[in-house]
C-alpha positions as CSV (number, residue, x, y, z in Angstrom):
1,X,5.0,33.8,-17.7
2,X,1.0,33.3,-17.5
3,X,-0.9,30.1,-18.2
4,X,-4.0,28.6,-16.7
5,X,-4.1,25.8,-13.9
6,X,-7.3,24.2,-12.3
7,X,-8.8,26.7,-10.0
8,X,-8.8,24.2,-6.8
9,X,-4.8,24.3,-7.5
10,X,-4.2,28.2,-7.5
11,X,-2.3,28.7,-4.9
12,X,1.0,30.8,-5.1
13,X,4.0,29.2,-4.0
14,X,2.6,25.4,-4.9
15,X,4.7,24.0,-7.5
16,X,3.7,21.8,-10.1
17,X,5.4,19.8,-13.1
18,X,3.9,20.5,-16.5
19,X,3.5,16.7,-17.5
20,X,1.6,17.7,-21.4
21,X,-1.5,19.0,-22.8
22,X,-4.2,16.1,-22.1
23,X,-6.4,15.2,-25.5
24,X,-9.6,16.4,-23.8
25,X,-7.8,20.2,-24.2
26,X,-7.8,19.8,-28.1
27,X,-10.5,22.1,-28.7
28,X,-10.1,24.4,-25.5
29,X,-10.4,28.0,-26.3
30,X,-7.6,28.7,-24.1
31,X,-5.2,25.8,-24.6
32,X,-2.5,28.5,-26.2
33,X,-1.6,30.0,-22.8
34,X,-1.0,26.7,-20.9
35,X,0.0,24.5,-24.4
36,X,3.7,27.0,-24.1
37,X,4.8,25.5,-21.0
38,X,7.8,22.8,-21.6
39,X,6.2,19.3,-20.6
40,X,8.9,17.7,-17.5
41,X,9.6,21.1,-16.4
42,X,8.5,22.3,-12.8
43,X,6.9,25.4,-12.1
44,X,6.1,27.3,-8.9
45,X,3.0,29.9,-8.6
46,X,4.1,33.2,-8.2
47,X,0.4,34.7,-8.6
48,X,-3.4,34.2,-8.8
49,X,-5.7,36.2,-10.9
50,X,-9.7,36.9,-11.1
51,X,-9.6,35.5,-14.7
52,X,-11.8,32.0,-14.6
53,X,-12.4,29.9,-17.6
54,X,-14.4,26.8,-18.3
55,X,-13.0,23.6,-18.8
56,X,-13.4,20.1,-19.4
57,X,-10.6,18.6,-17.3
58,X,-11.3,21.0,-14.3
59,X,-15.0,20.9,-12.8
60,X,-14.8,24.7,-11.3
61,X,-12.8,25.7,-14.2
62,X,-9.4,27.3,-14.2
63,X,-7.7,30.5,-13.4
64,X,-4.8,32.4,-14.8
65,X,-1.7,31.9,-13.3
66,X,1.6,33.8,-13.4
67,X,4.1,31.2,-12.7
68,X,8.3,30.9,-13.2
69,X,10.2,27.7,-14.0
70,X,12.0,26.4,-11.2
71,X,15.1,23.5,-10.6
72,X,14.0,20.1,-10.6
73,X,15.6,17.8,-8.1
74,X,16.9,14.5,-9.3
75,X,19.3,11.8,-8.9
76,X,21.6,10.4,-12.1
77,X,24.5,8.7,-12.5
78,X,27.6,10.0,-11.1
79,X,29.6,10.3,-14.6
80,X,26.5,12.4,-16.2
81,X,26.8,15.1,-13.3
82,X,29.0,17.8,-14.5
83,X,27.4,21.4,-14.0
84,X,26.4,23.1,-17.3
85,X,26.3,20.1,-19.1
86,X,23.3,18.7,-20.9
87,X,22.3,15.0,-20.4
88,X,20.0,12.7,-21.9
89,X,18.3,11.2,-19.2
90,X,18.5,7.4,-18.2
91,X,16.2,6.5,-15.7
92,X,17.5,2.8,-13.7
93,X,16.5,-0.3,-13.8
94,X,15.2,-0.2,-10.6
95,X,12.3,-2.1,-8.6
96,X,13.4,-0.9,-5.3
97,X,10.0,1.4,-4.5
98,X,11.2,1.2,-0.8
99,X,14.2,3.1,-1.5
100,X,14.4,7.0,0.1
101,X,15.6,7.9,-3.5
102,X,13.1,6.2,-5.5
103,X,10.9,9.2,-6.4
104,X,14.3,11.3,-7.3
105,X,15.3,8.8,-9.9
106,X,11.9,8.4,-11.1
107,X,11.2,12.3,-11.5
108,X,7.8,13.3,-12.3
109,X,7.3,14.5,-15.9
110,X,10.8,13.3,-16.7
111,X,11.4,10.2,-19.2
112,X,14.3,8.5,-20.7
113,X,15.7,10.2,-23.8
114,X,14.8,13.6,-22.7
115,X,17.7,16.4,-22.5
116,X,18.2,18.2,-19.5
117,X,20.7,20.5,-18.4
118,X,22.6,20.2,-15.2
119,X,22.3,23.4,-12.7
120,X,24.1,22.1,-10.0
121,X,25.5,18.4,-9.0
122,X,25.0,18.1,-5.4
123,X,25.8,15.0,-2.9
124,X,26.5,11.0,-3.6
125,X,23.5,9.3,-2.8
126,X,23.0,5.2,-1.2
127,X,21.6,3.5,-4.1
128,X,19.8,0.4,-3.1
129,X,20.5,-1.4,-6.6
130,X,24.2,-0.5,-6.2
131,X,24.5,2.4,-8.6
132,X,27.3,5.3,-8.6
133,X,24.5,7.9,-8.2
134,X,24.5,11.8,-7.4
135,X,21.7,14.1,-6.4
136,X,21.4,17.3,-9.2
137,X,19.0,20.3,-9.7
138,X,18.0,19.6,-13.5
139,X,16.1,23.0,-15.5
């Protein structure tokens, strides 16, 4: 899949979360090609082309990209986590910014109310707040 990504950024391999087109991109000549990606979901750069663009978000401009969706790591409640299954996400109630599983519960690009589906259900996880949590690789 191609799409366009700040030229500073283009570098294969880096992965990145699509987190929605920002309103300075409404009149962008080339919003189409990055407007397809699914806002929440992570992407990794499989390749860098010599195909620059001007743009108002990115001062050197941006490049085309050939990129593939990959598995977002998260943490959810244990009685969500079945594999295959799609969830609607519930992030906690949680102020503990300490904790070593904060940013998995908290996933970037991710919000409550969105559906996800469940590629694999992996560990329990210590949950500072007390929770009955699991680590999962969401697409």
């Amino acid at each position: 899949m191609l799409t366009v990504i700040g030229k500073r950024l283009a570098k294969e391999n880096l992965t990145f979360t699509f987190i929605g087109p920002l309103s300075d991109c409404k009149e962008c000549k080339v919003k189409n090609i990055c407007f397809h990606l699914e806002r929440g979901r992570r992407y990794k750069i499989l390749d860098v082309r010599d195909v620059l663009h001007e743009c108002p978000v990115h001062e050197e401009g941006v490049v085309v990209i050939e990129v593939e969706e990959v598995f977002q790591d998260a943490v959810i409640p244990k009685k969500q986590a079945m594999e295959g299954s799609t969830v609607t996400i519930e992030l906690p109630k949680c102020g503990e910014r300490g904790c070593i599983n904060y940013q998995l519960c908290f996933p970037t690009g991710v919000d409550s109310g969105q559906k996800k589906n469940v590629a694999r259900v992996g560990d329990k996880v210590d949950c500072d707040i007390g929770d009955d949590r699991v680590s999962v690789e969401l697409e």
